[in-house]
C-alpha positions as a printed NumPy array, in Angstrom:
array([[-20.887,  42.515, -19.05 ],
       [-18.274,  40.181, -17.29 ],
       [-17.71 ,  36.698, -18.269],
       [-18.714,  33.73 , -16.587],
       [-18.291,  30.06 , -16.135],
       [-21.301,  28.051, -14.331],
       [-20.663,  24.16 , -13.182],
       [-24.153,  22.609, -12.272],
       [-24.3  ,  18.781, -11.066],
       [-27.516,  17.591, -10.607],
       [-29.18 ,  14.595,  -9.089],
       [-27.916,  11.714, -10.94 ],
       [-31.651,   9.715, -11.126],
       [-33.371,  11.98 , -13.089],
       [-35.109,  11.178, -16.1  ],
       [-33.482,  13.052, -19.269],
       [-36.299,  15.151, -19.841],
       [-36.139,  16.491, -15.893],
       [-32.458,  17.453, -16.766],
       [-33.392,  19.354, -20.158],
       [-36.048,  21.215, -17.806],
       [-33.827,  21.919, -14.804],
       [-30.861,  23.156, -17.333],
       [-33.763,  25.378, -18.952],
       [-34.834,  26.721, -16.023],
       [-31.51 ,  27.81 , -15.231],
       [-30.538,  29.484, -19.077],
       [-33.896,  31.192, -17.941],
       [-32.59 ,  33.106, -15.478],
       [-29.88 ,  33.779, -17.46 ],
       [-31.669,  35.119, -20.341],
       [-34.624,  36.806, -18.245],
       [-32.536,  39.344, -16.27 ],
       [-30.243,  40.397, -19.18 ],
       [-27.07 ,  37.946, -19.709],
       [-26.585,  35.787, -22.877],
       [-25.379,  32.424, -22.74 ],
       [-22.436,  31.88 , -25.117],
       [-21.993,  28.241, -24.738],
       [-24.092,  25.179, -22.97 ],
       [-21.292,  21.722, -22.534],
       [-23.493,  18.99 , -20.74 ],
       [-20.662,  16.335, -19.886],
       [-23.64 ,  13.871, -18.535],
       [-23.594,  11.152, -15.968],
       [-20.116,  11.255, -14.2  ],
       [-18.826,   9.427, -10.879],
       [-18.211,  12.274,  -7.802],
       [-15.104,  12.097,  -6.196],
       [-16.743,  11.9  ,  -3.207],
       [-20.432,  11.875,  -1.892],
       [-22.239,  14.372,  -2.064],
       [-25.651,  14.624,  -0.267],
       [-25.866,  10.266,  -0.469],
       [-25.214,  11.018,  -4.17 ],
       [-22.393,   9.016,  -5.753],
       [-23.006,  10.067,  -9.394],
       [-24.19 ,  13.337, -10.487],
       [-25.462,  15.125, -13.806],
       [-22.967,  18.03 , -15.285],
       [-23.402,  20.774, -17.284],
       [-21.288,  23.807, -17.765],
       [-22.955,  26.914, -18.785],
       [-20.451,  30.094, -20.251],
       [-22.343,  33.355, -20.287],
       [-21.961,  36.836, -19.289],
       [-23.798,  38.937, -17.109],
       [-23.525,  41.467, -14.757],
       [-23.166,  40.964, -10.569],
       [-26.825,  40.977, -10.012],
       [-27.746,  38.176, -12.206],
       [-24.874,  35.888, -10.67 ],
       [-25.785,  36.635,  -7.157],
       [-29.961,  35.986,  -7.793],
       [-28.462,  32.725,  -9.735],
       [-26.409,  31.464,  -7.339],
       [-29.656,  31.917,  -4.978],
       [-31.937,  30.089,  -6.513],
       [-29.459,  27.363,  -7.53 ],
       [-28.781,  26.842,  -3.326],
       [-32.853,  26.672,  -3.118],
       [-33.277,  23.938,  -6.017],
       [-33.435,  20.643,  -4.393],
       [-32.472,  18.558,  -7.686],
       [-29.07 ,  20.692,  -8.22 ],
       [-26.396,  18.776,  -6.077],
       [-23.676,  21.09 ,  -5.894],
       [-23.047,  24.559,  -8.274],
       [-19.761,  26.816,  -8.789],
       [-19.927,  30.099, -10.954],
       [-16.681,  31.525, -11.222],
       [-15.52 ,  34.675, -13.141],
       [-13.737,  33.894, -16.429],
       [-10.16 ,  35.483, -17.318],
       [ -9.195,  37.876, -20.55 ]])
């Protein structure tokens, strides 16, 4: 399995609950199609550097785990589909 780095912004008018279920949803995936999750960093509310879909705050949360190509590519799908995730970057972690 290949290391990973996940940045997830979501909407910034969520309730906290909402958040806890979106960043669920998304360790979910994770877990269901065979990667672990090694660390979960939620920074919280934090000011965009510039707007993003009329959005001028947003939610973060980094997500470390590893998993193989598969998993990354159905995550990064179904992050693109979820209306209450902002903007999303998984990028490969170095040795």
């Amino acid at each position: 399995m290949v290391k990973y780095e996940g940045v997830f912004i979501l909407k910034p008018n969520m309730e906290e609950e909402e958040n806890k279920s979106q960043i669920e949803r998304i360790t979910g995936i994770i877990e269901d199609n065979g990667g672990k999750i090694d660390k979960i960093d939620e920074w919280g509310q934090r000011r965009l550097a510039y707007e993003i879909k009329k959005n001028k705050e947003g939610y973060y949360t980094i997500i470390n785990f590893q998993a193989e190509t598969d998993l990354v590519n159905e995550l990064d799908r179904t992050s693109k589909i979820n209306e209450n995730i902002i903007r999303h970057m998984i990028v490969r972690e170095e040795n």
